[in-house]
Backbone as ProteinMPNN parsed JSONL, in Angstrom:
{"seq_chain_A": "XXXXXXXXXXXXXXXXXXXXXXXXXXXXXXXXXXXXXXXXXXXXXXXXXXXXXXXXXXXXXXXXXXXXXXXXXXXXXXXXXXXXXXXXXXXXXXXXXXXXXXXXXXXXXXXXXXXXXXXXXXXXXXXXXXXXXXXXXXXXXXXXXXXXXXXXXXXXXXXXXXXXXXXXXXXXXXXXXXXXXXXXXXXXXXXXXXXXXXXXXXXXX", "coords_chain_A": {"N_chain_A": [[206.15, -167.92, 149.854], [203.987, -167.347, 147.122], [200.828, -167.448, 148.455], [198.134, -167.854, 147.293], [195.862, -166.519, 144.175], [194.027, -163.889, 143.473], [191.36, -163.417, 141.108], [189.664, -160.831, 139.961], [186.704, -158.857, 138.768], [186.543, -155.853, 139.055], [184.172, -153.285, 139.138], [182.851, -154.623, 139.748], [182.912, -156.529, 142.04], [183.393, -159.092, 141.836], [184.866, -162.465, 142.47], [186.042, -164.122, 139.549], [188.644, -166.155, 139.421], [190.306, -167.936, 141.71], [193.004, -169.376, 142.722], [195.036, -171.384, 144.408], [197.919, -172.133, 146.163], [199.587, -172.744, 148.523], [199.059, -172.945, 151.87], [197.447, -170.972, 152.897], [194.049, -170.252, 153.967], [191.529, -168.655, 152.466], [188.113, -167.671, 151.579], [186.661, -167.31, 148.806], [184.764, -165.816, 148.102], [184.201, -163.956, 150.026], [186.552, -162.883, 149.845], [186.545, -161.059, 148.136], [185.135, -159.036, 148.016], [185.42, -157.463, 150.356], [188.29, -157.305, 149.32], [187.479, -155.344, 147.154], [186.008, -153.328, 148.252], [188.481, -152.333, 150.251], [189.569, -151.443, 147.612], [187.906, -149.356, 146.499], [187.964, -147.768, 148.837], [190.88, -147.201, 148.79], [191.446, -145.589, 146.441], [190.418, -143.12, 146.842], [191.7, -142.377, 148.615], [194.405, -141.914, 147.585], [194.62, -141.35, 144.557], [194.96, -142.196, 141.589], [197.158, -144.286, 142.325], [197.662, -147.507, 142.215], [198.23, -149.786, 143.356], [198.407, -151.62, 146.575], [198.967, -152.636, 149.442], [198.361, -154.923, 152.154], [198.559, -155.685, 155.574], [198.082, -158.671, 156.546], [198.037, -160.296, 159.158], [200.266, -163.144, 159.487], [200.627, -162.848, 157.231], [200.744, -160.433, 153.866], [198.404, -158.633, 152.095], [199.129, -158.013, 148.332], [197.699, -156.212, 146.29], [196.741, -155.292, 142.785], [195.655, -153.208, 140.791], [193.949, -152.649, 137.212], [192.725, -151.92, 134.305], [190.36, -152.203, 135.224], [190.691, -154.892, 136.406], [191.04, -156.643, 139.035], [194.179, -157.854, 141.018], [194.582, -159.652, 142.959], [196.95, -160.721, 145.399], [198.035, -163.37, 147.832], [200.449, -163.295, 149.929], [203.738, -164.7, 151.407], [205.324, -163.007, 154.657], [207.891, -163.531, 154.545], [208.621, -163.193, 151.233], [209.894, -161.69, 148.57], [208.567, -158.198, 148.576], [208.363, -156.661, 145.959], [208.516, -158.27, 143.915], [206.485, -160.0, 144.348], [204.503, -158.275, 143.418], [205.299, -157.717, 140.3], [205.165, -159.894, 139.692], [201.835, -159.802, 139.998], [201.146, -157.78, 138.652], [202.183, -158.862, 135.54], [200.484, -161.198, 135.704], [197.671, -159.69, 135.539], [197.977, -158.093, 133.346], [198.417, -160.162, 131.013], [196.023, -162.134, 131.516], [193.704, -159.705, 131.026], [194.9, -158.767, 128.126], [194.329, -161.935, 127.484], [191.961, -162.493, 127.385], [189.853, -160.035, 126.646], [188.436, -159.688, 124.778], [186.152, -160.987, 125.618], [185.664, -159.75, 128.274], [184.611, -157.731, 126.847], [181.858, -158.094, 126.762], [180.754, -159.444, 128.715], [178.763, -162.3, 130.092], [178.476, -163.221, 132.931], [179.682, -165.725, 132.873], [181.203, -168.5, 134.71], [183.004, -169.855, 133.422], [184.785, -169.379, 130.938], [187.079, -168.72, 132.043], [188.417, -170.654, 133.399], [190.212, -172.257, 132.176], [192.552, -170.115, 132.218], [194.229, -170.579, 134.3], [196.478, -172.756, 133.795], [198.142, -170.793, 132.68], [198.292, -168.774, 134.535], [199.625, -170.423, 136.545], [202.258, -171.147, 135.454], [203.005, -168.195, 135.287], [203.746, -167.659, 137.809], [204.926, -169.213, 138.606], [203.55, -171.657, 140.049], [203.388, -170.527, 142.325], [205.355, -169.607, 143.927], [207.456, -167.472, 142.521], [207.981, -164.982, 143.622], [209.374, -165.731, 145.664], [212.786, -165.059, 147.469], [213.625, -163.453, 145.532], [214.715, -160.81, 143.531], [213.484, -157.984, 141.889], [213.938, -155.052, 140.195], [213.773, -151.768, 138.943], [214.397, -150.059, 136.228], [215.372, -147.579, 134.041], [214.472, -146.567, 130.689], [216.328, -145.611, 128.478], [216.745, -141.686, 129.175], [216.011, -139.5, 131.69], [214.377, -136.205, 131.097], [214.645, -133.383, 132.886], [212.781, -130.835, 131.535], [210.537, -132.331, 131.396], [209.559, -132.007, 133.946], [208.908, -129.019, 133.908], [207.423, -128.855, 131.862], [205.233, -129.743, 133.122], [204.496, -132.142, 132.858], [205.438, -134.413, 134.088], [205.725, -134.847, 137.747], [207.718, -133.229, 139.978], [209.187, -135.568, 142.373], [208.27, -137.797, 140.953], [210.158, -137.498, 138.85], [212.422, -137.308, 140.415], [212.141, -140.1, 141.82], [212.322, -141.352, 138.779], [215.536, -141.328, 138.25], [216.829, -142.75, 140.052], [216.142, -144.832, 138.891], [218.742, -146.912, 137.995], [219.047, -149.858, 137.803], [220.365, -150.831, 140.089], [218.947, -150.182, 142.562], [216.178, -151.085, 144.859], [212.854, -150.54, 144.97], [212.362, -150.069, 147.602], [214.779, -149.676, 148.508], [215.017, -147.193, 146.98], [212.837, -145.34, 148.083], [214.167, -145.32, 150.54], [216.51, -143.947, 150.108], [215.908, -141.837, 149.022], [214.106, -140.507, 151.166], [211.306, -140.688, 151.531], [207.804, -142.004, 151.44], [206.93, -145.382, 150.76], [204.787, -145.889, 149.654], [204.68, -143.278, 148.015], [206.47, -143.852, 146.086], [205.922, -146.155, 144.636], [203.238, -145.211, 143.689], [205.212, -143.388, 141.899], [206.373, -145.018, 140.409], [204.425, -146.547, 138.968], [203.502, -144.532, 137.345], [205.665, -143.865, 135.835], [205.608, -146.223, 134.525], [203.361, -146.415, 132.81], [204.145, -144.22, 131.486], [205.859, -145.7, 129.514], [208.245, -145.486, 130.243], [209.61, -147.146, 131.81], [210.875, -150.553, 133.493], [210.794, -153.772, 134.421], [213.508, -155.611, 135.992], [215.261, -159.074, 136.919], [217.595, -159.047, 139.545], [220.462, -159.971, 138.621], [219.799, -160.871, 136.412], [220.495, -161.62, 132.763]], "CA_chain_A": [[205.59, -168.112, 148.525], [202.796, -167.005, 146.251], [199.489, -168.625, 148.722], [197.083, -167.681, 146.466], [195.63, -165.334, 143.912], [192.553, -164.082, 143.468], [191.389, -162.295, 139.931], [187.794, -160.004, 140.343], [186.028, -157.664, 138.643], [186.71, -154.12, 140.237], [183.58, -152.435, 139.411], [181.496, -155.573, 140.758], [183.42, -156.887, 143.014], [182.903, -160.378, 141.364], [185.739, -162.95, 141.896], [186.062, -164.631, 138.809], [189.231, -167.028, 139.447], [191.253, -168.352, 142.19], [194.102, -170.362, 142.687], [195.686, -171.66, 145.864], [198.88, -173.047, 145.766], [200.5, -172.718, 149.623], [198.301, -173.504, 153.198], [196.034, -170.279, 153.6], [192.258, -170.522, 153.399], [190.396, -167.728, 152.106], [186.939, -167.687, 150.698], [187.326, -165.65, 147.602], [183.82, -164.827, 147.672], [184.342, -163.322, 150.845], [187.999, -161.921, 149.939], [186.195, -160.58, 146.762], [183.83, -158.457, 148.937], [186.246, -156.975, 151.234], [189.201, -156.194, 148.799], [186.726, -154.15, 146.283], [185.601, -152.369, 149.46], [189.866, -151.97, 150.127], [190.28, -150.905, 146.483], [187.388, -148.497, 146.711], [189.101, -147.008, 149.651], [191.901, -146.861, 148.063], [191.293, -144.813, 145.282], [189.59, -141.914, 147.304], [192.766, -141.585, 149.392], [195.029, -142.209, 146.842], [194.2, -140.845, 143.515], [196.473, -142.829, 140.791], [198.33, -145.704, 143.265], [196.681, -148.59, 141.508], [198.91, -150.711, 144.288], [198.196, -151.387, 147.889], [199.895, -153.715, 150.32], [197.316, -154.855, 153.126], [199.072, -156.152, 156.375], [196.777, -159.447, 157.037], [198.743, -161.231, 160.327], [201.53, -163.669, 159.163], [200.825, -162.303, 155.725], [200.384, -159.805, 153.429], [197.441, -158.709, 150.818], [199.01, -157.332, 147.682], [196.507, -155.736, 145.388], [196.704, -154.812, 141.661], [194.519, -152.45, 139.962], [194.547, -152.093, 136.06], [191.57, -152.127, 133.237], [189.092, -153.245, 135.442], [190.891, -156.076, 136.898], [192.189, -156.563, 140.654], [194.63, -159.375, 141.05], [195.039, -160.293, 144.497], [197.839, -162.295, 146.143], [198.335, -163.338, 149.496], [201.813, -163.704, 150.173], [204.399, -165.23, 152.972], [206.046, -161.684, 154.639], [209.548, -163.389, 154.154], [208.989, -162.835, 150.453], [210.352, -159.974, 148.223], [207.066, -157.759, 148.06], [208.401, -156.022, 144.469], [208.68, -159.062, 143.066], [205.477, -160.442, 144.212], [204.007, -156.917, 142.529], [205.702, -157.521, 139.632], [204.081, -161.119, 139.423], [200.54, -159.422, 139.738], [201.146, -156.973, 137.099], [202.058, -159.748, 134.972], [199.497, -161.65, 135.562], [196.877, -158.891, 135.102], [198.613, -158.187, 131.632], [197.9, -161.677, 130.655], [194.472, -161.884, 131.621], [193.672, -158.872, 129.988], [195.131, -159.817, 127.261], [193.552, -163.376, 127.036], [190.216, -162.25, 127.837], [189.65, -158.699, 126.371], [187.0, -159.918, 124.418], [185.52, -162.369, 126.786], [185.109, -159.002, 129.512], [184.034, -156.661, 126.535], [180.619, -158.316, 126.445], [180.922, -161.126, 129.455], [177.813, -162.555, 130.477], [178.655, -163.635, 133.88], [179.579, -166.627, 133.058], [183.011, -168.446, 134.784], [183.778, -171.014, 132.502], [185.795, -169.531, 130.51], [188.207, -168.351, 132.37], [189.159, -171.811, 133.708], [191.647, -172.199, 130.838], [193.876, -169.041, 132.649], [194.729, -171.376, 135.414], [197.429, -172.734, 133.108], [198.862, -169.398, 132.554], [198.804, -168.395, 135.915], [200.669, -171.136, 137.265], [203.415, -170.353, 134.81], [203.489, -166.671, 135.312], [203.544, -167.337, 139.106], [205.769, -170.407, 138.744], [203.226, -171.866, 140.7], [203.328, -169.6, 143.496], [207.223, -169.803, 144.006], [207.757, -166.611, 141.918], [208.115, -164.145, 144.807], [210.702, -166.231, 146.413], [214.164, -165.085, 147.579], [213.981, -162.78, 144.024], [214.739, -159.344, 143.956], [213.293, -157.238, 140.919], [214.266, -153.694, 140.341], [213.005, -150.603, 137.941], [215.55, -150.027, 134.609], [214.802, -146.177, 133.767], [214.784, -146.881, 129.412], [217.245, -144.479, 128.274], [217.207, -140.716, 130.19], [214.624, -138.896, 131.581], [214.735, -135.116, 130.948], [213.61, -132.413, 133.811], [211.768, -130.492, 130.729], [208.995, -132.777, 131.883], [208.715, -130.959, 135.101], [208.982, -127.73, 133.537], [206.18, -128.776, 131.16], [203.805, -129.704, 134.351], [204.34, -133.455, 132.17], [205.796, -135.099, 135.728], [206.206, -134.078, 138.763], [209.476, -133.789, 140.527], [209.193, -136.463, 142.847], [208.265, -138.538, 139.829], [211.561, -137.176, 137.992], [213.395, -137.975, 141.571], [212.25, -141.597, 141.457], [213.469, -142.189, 137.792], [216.926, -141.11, 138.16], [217.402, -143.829, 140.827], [216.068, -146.148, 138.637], [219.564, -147.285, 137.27], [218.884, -150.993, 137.514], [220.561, -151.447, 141.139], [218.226, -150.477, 143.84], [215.117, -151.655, 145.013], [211.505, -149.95, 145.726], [212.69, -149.79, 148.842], [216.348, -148.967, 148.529], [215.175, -145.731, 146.399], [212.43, -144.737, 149.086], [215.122, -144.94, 152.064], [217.595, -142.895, 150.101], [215.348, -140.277, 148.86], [213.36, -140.218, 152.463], [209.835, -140.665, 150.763], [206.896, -143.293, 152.027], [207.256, -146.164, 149.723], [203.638, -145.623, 148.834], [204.628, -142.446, 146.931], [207.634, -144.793, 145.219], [205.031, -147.173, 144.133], [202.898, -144.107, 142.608], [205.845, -142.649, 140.713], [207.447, -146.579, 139.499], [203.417, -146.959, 138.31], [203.702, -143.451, 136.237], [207.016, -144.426, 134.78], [205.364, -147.885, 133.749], [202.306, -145.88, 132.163], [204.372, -143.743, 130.715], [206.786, -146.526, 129.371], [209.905, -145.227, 130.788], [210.835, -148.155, 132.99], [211.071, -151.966, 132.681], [211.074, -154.535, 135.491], [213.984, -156.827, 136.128], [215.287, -159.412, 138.204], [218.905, -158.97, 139.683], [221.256, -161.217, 138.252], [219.348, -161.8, 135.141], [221.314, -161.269, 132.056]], "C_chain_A": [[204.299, -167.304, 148.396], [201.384, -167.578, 147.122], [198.641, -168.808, 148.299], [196.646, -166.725, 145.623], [194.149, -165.319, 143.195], [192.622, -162.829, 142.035], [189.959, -161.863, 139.907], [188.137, -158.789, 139.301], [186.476, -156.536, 139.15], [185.422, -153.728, 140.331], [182.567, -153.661, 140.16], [181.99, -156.297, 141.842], [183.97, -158.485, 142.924], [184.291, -161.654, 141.425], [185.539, -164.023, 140.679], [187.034, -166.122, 138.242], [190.062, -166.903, 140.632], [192.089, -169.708, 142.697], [194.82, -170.326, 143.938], [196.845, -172.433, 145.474], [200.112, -172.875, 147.53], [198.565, -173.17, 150.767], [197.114, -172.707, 153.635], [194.962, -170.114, 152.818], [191.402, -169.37, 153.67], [189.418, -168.087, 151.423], [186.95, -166.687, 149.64], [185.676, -165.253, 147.044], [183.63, -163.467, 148.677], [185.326, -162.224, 150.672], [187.646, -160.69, 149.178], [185.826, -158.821, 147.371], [185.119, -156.938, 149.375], [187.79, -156.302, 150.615], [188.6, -155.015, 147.743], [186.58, -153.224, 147.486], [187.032, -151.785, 149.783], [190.37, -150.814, 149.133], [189.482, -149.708, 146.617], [188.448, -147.135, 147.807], [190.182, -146.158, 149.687], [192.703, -145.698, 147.197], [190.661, -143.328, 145.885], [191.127, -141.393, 148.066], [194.125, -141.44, 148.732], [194.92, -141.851, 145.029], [195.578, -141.885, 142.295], [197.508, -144.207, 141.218], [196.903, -146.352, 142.858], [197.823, -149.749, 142.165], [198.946, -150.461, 145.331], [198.786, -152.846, 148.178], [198.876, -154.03, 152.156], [198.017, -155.684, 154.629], [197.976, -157.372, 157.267], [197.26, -160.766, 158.354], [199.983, -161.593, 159.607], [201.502, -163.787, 157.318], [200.872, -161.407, 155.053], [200.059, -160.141, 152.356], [198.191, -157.815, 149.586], [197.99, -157.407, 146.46], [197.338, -154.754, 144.181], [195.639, -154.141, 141.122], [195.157, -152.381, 138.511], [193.693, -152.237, 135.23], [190.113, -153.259, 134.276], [188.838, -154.004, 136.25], [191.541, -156.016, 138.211], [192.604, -158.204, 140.639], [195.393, -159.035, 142.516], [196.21, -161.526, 144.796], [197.972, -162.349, 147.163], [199.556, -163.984, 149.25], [203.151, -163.566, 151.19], [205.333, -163.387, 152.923], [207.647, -162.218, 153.936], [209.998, -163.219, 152.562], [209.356, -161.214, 149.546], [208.661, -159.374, 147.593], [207.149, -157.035, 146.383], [208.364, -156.759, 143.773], [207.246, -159.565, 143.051], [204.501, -159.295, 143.295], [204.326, -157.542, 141.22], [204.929, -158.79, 138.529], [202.461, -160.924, 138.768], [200.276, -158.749, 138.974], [201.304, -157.82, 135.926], [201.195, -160.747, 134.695], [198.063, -160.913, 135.25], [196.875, -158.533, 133.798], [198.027, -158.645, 131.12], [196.699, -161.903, 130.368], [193.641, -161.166, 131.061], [193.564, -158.811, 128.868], [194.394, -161.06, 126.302], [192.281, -162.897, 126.597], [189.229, -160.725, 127.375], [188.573, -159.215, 125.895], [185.805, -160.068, 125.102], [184.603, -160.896, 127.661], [184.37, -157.792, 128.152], [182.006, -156.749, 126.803], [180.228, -159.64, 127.486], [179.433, -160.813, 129.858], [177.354, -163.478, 132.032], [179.12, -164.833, 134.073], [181.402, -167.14, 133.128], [183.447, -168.85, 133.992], [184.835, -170.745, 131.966], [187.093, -168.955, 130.736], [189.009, -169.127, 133.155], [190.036, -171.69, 133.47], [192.785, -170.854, 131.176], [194.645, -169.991, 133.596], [196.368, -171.951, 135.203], [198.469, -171.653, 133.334], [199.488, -169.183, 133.586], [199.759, -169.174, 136.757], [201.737, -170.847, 136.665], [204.012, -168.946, 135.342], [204.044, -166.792, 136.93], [204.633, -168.563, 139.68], [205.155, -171.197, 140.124], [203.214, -171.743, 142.531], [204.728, -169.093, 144.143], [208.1, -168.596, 143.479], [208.219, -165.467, 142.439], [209.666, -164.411, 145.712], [212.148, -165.639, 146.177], [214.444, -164.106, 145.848], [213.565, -161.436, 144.042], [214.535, -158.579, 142.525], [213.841, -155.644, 141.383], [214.33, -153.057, 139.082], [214.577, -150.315, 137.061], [214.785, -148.803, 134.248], [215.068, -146.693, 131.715], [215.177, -145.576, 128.826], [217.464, -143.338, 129.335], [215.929, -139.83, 130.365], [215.08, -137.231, 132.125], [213.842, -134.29, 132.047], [212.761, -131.024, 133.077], [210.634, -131.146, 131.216], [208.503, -132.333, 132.782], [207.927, -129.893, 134.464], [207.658, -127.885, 133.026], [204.738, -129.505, 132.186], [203.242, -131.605, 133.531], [204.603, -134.631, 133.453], [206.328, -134.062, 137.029], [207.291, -133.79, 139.361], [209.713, -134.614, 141.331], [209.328, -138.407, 141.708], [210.093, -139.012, 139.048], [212.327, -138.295, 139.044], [213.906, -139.885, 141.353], [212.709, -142.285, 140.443], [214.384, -142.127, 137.415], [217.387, -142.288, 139.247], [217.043, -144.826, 140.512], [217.497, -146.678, 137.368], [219.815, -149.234, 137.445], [219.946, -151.509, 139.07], [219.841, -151.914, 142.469], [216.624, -150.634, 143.566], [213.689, -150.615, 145.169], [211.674, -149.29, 146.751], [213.692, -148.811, 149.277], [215.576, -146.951, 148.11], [213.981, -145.351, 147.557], [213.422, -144.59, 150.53], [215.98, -144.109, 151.259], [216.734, -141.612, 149.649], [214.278, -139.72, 149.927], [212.323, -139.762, 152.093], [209.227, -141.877, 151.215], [207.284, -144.28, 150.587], [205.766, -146.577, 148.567], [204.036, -144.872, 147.484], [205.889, -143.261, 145.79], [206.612, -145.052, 144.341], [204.418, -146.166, 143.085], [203.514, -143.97, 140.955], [206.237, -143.65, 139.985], [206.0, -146.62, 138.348], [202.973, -145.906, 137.162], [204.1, -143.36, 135.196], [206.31, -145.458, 133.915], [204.292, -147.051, 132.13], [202.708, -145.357, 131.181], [206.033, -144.051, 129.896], [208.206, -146.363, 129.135], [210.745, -146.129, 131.669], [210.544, -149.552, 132.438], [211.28, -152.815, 134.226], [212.272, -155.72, 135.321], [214.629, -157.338, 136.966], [216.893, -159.599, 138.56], [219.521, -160.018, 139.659], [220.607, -162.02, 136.898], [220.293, -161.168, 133.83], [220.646, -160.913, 130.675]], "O_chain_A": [[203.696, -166.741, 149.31], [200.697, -168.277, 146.376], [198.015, -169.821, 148.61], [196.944, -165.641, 146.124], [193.449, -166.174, 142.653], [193.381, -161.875, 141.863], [189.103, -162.743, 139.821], [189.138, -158.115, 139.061], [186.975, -156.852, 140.229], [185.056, -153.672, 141.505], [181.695, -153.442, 141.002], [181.129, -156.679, 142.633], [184.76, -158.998, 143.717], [184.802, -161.809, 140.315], [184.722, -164.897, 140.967], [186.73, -166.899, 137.337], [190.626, -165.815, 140.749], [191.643, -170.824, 142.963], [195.168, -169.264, 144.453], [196.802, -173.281, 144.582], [201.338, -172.922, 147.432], [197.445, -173.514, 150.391], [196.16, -173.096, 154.309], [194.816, -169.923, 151.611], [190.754, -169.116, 154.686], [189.669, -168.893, 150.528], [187.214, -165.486, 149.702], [185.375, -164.65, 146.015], [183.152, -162.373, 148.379], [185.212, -161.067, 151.079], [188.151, -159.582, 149.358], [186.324, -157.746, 147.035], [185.432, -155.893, 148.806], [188.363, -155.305, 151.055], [189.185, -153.948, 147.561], [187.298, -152.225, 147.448], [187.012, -150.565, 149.625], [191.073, -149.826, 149.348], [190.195, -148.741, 146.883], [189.187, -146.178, 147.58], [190.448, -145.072, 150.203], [193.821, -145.183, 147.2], [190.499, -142.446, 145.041], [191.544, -140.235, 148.045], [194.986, -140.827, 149.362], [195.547, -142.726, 144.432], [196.79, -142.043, 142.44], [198.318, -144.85, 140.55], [195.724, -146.033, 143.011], [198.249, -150.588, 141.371], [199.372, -149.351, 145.648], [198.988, -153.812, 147.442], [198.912, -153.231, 153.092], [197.671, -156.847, 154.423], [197.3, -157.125, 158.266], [196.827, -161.918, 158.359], [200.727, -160.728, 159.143], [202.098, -164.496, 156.507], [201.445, -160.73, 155.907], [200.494, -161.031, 151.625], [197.889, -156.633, 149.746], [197.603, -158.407, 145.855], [198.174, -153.873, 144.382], [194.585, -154.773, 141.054], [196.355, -152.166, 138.323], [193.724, -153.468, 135.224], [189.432, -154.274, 134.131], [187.776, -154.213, 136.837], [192.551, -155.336, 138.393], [191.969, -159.237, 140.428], [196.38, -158.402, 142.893], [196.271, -162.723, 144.516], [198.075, -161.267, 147.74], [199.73, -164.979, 148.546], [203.512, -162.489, 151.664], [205.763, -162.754, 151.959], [208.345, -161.599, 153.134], [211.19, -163.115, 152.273], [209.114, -160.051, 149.866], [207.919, -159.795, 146.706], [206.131, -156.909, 145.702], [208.162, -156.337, 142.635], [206.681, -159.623, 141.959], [203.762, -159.784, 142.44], [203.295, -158.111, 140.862], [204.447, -158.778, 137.396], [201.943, -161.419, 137.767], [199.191, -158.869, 138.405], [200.455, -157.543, 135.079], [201.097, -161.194, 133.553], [197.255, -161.63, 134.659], [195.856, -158.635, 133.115], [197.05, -158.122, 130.583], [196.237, -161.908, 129.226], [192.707, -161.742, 130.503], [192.463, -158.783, 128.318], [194.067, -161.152, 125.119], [191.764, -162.998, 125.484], [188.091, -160.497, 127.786], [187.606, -159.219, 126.656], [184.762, -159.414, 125.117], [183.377, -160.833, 127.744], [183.565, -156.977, 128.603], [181.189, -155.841, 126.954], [179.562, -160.614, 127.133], [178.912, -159.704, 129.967], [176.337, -164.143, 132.231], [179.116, -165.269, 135.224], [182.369, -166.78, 132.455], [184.473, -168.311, 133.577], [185.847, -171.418, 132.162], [187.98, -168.743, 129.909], [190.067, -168.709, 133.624], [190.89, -171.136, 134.161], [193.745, -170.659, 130.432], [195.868, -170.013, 133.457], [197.278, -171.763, 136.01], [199.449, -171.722, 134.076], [200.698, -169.269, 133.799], [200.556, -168.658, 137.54], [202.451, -170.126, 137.362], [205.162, -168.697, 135.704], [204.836, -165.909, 137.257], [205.016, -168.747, 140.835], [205.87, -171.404, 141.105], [203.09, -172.508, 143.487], [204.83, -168.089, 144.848], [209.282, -168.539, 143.817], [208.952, -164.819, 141.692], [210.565, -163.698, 146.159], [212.691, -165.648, 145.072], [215.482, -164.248, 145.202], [212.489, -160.964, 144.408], [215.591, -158.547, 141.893], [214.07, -155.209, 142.512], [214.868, -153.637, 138.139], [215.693, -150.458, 137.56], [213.565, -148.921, 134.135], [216.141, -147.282, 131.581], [214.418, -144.613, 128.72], [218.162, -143.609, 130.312], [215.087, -139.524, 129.521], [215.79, -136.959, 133.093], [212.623, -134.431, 132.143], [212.17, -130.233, 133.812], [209.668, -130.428, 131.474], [207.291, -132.127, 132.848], [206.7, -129.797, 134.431], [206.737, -127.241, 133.529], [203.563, -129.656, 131.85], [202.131, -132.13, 133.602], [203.874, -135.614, 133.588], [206.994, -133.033, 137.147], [208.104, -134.607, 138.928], [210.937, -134.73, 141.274], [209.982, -139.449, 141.736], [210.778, -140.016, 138.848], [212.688, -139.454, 138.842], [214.895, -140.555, 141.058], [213.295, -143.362, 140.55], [214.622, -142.656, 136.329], [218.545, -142.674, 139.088], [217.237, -145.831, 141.197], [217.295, -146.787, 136.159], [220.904, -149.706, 137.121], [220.26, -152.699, 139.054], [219.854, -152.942, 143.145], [215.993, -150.421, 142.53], [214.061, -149.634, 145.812], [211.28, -148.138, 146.937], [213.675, -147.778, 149.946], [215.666, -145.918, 148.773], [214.689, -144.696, 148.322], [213.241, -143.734, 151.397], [216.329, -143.195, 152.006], [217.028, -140.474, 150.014], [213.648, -138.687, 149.698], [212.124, -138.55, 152.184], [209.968, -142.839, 151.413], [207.839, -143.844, 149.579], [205.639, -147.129, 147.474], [203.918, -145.308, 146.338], [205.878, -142.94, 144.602], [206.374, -144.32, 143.379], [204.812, -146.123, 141.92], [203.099, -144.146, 139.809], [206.515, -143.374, 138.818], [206.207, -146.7, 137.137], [202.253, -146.244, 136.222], [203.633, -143.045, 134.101], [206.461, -145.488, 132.693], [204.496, -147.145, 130.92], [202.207, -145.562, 130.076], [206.965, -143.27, 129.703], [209.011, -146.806, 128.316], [211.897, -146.054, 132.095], [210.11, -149.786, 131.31], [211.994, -152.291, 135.08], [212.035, -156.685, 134.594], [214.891, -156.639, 137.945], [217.495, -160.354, 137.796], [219.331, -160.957, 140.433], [220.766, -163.167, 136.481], [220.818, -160.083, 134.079], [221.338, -160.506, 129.742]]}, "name": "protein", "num_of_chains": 1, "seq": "XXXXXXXXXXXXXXXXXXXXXXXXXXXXXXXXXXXXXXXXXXXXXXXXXXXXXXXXXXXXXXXXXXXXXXXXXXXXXXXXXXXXXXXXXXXXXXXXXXXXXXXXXXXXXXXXXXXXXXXXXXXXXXXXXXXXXXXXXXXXXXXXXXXXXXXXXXXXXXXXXXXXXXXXXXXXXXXXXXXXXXXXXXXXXXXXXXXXXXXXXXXXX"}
């Protein structure tokens, strides 16, 4: 499951909400600290991957980047990591969303971002959301290799959204096109940007 998720600031590092809902005990002023310092990192070696996967013992850290916001989850290895992604993008959305105002002019103050807690348990089906559930990328209609040509995507990019025909996984399409699953992640987060794909979960109708 979902063990927890943590929602911060990026440029301050600041966590602003978290939620525990499984057995492990992080300090999320501490976690706060240490994944900005991650995300930093991140971004220098990585230019554009606004998703990292942190290998933390009998867990893993995935990390969201997106307006600002890093949404942290710690979550059990035996779950599906695209799905748990898919969670944190969703929940970043949301938040976003809710709160646009709130962060245009925030004054440090938590309170009101109590009232997400709600949300988040929903979106996250109280941490359970990850479980045994296999998402996978839906290319929305056809994507033309003019976009190379026009220096609009790259060809790796292209690569990745021709195998997004709604069967295989993150994974699946990095083992058949013999690419790190980093650069997957990249090109799925391109597609999203440049709202050519769609997340869904196999067997949904």
């Amino acid at each position: 499951m979902i063990q927890a998720i943590y929602i911060l600031i990026a440029d301050s590092g600041l966590c602003v909400l978290d939620r525990k809902y499984g057995q492990a005990e992080m300090d999320p002023n501490l976690i706060s600290g240490f994944l900005t310092a991650l995300i930093q990192f991140g971004r220098e070696l990585s230019d554009g991957n606004r998703v990292h996967v942190i290998d933390f013992g009998a867990f893993d850290i995935c990390l969201f980047l997106k307006d600002n916001i890093i949404v942290a989850g710690i979550v059990d290895k035996t779950d599906d990591g695209n799905a748990a992604m898919a969670v944190l993008a969703e929940v970043n959305s949301a938040f976003v969303s809710q709160y646009a105002d709130v962060l245009s002019h925030w004054d440090g103050n938590l309170e009101p971002f109590d009232s997400f807690k709600e949300r988040l348990d929903e979106i996250t089906k109280s941490g359970k959301a990850s479980e045994l559930k296999t998402v996978v990328p839906i290319l929305k209609g056809k994507v033309s290799p003019m976009l190379v040509r026009l220096g609009q995507m790259t060809q790796e990019t292209y690569d990745v959204a021709r195998m997004c025909q709604g069967k295989l996984t993150a994974r699946d399409i990095a083992d058949q096109l013999g690419i790190v699953m980093k650069d997957v992640q990249k090109a799925l987060h391109t597609l999203e940007d440049m709202k050519m794909i769609e997340w869904r979960e196999i067997g949904q109708e």
